[in-house]
Each structure stands twice: as structure tokens, then as C-alpha cells.
NUTORLO-552945 format. One record per residue: residue number from 1; residue in three letters; x, y, z of N, C-alpha, C, CB in turn. Coordinates in Angstrom, 1 decimal. Glycine has a CB too. Example, Ala and Ser with C-alpha at 12.3 -4.5 7.8 and 13.67 -1.06 7.14 Angstrom:
BEGIN
SITE, 1, ALA, 13.2, -5.7, 7.8, 12.3, -4.5, 7.8, 13.2, -3.3, 7.8, 11.3, -4.5, 9.0;
SITE, 2, SER, 12.8, -2.2, 7.1, 13.7, -1.1, 7.1, 12.9, 0.0, 7.9, 14.1, -0.6, 5.7;
This chain:
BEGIN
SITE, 1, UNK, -1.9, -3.5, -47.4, -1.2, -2.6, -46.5, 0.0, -2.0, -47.3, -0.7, -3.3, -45.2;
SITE, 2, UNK, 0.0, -0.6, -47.2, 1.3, 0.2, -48.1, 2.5, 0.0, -46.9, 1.0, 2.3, -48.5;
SITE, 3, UNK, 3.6, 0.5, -47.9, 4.7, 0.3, -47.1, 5.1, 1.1, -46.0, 5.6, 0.3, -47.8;
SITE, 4, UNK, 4.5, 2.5, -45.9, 4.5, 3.6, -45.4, 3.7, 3.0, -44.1, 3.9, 4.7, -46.2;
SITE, 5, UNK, 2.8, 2.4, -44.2, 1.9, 1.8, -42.7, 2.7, 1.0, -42.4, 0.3, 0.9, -42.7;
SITE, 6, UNK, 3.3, 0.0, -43.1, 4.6, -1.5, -42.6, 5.0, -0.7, -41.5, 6.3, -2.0, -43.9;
SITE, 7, UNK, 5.9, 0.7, -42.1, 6.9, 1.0, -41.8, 6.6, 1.9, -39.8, 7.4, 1.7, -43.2;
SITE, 8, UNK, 5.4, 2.4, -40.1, 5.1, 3.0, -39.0, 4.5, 1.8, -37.6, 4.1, 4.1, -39.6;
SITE, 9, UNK, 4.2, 0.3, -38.2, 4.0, -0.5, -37.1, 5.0, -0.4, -36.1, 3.9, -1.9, -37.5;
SITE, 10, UNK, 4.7, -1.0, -34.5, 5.3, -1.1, -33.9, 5.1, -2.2, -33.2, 5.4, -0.2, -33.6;
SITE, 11, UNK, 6.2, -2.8, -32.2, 6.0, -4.1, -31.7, 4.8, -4.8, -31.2, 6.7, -4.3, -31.0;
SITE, 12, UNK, 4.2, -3.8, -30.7, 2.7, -4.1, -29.9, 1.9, -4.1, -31.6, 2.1, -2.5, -28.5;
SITE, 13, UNK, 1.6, -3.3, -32.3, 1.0, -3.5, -33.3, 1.2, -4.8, -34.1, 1.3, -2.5, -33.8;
SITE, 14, UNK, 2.4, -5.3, -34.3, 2.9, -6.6, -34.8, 2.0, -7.3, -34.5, 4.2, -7.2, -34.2;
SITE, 15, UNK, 2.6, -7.5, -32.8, 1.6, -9.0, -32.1, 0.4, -8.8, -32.4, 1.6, -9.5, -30.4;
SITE, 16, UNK, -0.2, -7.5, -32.0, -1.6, -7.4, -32.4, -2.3, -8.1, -33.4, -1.9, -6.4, -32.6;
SITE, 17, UNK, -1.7, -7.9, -34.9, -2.4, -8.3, -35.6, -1.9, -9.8, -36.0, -2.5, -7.4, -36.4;
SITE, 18, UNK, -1.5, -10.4, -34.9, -0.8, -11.6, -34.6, -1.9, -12.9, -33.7, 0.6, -11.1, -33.6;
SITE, 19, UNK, -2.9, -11.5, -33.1, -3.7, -11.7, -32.2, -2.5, -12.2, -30.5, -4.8, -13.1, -33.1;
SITE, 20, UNK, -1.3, -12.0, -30.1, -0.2, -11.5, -29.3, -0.2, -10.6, -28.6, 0.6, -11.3, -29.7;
SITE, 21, UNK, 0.4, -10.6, -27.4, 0.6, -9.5, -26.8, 1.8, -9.4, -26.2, -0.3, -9.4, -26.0;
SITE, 22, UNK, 2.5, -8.6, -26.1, 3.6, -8.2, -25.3, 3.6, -8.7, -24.0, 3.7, -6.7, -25.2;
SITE, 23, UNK, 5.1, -9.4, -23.4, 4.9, -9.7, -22.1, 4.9, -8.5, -21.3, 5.9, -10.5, -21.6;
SITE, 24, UNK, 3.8, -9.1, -19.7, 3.6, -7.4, -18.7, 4.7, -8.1, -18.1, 1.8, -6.7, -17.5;
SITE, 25, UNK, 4.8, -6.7, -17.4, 5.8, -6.3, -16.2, 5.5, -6.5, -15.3, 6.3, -5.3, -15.9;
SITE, 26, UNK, 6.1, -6.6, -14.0, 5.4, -6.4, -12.5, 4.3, -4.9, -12.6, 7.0, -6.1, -11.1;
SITE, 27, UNK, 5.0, -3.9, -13.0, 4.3, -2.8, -12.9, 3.1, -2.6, -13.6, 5.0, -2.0, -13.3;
SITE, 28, UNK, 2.9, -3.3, -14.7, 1.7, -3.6, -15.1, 0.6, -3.9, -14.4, 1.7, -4.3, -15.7;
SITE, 29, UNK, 0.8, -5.2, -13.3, 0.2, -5.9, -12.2, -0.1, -5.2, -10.9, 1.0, -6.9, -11.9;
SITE, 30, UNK, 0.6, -4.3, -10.3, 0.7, -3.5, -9.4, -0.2, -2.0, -9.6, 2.1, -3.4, -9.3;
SITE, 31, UNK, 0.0, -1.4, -10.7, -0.5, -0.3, -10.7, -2.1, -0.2, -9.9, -0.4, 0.0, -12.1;
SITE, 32, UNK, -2.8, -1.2, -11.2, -4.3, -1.1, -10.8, -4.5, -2.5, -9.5, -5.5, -1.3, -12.4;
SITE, 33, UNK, -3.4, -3.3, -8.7, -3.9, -3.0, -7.5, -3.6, -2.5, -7.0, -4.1, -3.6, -6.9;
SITE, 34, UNK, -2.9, -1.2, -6.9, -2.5, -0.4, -5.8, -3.8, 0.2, -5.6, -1.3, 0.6, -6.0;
SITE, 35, UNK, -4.5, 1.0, -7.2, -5.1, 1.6, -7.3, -6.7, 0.9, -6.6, -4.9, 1.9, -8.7;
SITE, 36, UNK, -6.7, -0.2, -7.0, -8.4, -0.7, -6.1, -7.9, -1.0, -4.4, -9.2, -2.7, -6.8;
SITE, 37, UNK, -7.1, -1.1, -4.4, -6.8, -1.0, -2.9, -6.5, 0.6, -2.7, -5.5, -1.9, -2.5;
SITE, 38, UNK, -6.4, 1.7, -2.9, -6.3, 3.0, -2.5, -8.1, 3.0, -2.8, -4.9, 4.1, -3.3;
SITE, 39, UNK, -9.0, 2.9, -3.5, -10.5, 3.0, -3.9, -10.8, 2.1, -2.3, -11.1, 2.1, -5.9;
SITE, 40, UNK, -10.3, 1.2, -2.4, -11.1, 0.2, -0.9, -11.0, 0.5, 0.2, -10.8, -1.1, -0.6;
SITE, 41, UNK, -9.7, 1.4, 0.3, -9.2, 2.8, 1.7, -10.5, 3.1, 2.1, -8.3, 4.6, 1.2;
SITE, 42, UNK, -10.5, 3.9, 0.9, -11.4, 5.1, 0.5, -12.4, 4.8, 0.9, -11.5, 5.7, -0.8;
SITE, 43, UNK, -13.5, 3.8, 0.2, -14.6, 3.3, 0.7, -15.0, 2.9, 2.0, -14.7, 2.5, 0.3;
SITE, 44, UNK, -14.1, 2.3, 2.4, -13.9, 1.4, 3.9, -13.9, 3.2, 5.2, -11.5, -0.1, 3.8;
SITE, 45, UNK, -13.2, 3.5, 4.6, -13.0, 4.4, 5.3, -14.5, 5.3, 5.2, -11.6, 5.1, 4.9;
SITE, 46, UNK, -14.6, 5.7, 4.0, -16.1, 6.5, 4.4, -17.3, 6.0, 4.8, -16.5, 7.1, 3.4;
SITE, 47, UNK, -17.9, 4.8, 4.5, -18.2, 3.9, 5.3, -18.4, 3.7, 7.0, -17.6, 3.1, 4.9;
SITE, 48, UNK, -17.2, 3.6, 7.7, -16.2, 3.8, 8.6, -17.4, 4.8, 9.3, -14.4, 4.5, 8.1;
SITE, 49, UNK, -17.2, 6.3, 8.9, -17.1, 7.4, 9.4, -19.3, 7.7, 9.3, -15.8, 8.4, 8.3;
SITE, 50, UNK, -19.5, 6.5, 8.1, -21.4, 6.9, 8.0, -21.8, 6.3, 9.2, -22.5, 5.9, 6.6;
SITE, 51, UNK, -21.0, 4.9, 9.6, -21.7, 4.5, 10.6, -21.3, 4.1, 12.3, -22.1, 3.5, 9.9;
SITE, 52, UNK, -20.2, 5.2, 12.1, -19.4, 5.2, 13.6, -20.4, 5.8, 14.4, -17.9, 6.1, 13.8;
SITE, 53, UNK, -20.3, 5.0, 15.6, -21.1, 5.8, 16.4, -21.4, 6.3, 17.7, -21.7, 5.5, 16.4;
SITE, 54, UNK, -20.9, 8.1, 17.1, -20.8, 9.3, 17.4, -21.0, 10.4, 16.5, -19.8, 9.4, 17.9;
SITE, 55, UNK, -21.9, 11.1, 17.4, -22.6, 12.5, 16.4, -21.4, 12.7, 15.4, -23.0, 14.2, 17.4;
SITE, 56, UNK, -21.7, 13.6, 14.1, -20.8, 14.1, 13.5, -20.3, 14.9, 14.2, -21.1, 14.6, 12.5;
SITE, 57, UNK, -20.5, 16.1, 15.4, -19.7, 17.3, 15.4, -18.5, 16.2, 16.1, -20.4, 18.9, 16.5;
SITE, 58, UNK, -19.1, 15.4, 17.3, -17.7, 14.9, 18.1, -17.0, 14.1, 17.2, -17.8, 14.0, 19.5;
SITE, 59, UNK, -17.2, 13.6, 16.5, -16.3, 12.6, 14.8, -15.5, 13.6, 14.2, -17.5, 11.9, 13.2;
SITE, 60, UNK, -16.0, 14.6, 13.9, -15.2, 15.5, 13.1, -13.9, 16.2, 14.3, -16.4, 16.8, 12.3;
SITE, 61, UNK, -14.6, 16.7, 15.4, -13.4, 17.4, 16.7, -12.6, 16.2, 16.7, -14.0, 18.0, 18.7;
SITE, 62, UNK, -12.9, 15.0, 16.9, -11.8, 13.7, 17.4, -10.8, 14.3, 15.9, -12.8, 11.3, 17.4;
SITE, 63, UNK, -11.6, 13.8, 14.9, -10.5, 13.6, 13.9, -9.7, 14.9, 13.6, -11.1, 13.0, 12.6;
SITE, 64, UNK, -9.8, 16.2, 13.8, -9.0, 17.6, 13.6, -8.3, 17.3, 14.8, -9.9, 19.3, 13.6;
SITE, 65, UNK, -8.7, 16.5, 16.0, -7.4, 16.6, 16.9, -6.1, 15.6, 16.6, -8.0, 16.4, 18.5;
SITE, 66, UNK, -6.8, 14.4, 16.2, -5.7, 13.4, 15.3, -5.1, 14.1, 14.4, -6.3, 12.1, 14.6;
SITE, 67, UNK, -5.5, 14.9, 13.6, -4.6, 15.1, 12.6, -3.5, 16.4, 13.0, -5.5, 15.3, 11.4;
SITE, 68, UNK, -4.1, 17.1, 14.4, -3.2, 18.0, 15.0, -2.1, 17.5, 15.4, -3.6, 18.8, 15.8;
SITE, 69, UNK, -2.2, 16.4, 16.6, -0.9, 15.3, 16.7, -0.3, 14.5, 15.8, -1.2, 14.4, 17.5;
SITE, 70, UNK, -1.1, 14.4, 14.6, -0.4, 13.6, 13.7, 1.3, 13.6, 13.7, -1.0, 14.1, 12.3;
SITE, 71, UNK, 2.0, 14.9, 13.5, 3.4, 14.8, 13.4, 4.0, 14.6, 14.3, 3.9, 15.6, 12.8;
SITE, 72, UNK, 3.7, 14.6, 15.9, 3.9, 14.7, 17.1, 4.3, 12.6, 16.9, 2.4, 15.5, 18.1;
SITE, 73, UNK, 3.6, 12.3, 16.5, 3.1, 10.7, 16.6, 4.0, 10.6, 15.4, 1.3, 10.2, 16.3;
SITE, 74, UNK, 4.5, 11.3, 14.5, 4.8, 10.4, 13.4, 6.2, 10.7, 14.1, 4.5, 10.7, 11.6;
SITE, 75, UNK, 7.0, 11.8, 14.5, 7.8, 12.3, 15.1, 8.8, 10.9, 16.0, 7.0, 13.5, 16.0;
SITE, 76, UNK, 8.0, 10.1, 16.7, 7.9, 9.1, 17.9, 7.7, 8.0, 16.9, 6.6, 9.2, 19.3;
SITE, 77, UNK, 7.2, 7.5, 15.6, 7.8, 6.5, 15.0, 8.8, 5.7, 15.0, 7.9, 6.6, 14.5;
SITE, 78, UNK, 10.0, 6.4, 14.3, 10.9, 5.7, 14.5, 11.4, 5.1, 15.9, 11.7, 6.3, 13.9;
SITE, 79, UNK, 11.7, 6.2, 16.7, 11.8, 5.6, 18.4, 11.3, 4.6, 18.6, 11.3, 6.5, 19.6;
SITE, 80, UNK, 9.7, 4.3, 18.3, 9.0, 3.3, 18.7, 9.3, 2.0, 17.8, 7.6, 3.7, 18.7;
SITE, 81, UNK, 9.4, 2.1, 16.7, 10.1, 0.7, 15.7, 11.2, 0.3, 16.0, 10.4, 1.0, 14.2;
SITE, 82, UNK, 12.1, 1.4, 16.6, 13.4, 0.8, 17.7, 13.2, 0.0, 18.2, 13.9, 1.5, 18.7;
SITE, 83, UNK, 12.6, 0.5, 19.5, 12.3, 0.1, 20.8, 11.8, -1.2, 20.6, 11.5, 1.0, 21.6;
SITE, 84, UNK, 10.6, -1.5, 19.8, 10.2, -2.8, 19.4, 11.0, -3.9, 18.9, 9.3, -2.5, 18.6;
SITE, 85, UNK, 11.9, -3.0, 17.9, 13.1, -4.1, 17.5, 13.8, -4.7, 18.6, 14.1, -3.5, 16.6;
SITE, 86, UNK, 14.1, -4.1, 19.4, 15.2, -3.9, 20.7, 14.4, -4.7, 21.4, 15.5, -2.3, 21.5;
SITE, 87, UNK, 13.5, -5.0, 21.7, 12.1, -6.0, 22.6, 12.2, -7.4, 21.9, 10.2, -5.2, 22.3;
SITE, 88, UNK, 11.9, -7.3, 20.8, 12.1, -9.1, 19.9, 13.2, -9.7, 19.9, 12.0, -9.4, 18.3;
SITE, 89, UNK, 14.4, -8.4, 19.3, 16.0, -9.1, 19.6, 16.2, -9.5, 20.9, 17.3, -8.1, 19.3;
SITE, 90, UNK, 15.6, -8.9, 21.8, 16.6, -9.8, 23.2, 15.5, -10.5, 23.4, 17.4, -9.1, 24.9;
SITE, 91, UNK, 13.8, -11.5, 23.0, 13.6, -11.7, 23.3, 13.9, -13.1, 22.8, 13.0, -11.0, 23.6;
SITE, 92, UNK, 14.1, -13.3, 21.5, 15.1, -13.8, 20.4, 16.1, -14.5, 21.1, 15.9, -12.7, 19.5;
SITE, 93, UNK, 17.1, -13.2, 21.4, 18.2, -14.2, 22.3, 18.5, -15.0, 23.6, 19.0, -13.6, 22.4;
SITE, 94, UNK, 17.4, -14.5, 24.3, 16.8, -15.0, 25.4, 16.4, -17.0, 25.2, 15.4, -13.9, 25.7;
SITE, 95, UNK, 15.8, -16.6, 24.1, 15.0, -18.3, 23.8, 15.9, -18.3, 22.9, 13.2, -18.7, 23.1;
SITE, 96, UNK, 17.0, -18.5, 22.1, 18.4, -19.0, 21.9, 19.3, -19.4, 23.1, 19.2, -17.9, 21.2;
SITE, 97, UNK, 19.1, -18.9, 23.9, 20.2, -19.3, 25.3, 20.1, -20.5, 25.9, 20.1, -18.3, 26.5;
SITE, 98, UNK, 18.4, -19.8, 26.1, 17.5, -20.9, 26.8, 17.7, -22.3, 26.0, 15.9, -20.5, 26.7;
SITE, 99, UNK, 17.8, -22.3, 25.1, 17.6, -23.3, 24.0, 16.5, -24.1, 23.6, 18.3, -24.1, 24.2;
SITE, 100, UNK, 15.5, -23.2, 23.6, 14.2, -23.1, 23.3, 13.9, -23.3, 21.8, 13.7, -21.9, 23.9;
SITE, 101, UNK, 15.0, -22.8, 21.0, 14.5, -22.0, 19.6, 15.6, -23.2, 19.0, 14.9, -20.0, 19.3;
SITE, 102, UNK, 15.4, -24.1, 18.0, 16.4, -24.9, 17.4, 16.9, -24.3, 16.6, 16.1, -26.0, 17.1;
């Protein structure tokens, strides 16, 4: 090996020919399962839709009308993650009073 190749290795190259590898990252780990879980959506979901059952035209009108309310609904999210919080906390403090909850 010339010095000119020495000089252009890099750390991954090192270990390589070390038969080594660089430690991964979380992000390493995460990427491709985000990625086969966004593919298993996908699948599950088209799947979903081969064998629901209702004609295509009324599958397709149901779903253009979901997606017309969509922001109507996403709009009422937060309110509703409130409200839910607001429902556990006193139900929380309720079985704290009671002395239900050690």
C-alpha cells in the first residue's frame, strides 16, 4: 500500500481492514425500523382496503369524506387530549383520597 492510499484511509476504512466496525448510533437502529414499519402501514393498510367489505365506489366516498373532516377532527385534538387528561387526573385524585392507591 503507497502512502498516498495510507493517507486517504479513513476510520471506517481502518477497522475495515481490521475486519471492525465503528460503533452504531441509536439512529442507525431506528432509521430502517421506522422504515419497515412505515412499508407494514402501507401493506396492512392496502390489504385493509382489498378486503373490506364494501363495494369500491362506497370505500372510496367513505374515505374522501374522512379526509374532508380530517382537519375539523385534527382541529378537536388537542381539546380532546385535554379533556382526557382532566378525566384521569381527578380520577387519580379521587382513588388518592379514597385511599385506594398506595
Amino acid at each position: 500500500m503507497t502512502l498516498e492510499k495510507m493517507k486517504s484511509l479513513d476510520k471506517d476504512d481502518f477497522l475495515n481492514m481490521l475486519g471492525l466496525e465503528s460503533k452504531r448510533n441509536p439512529v442507525d437502529y431506528m432509521v430502517p425500523a421506522l422504515a419497515l414499519f412505515g412499508v407494514g402501514v402501507l401493506v396492512g393498510t392496502g390489504i385493509g382496503l382489498l378486503v373490506a367489505p364494501r363495494p369500491g365506489r362506497e370505500l372510496r366516498a367513505d374515505i374522501v369524506q374522512r379526509l374532508e373532516h380530517a382537519p375539523e377532527a385534527m382541529a378537536r385534538l388537542p381539546q380532546r387530549a385535554n379533556d382526557a387528561m382532566h378525566r384521569v387526573s381527578d380520577q387519580i385524585s379521587e382513588k388518592l383520597h379514597d385511599g385506594k392507591v398506595a
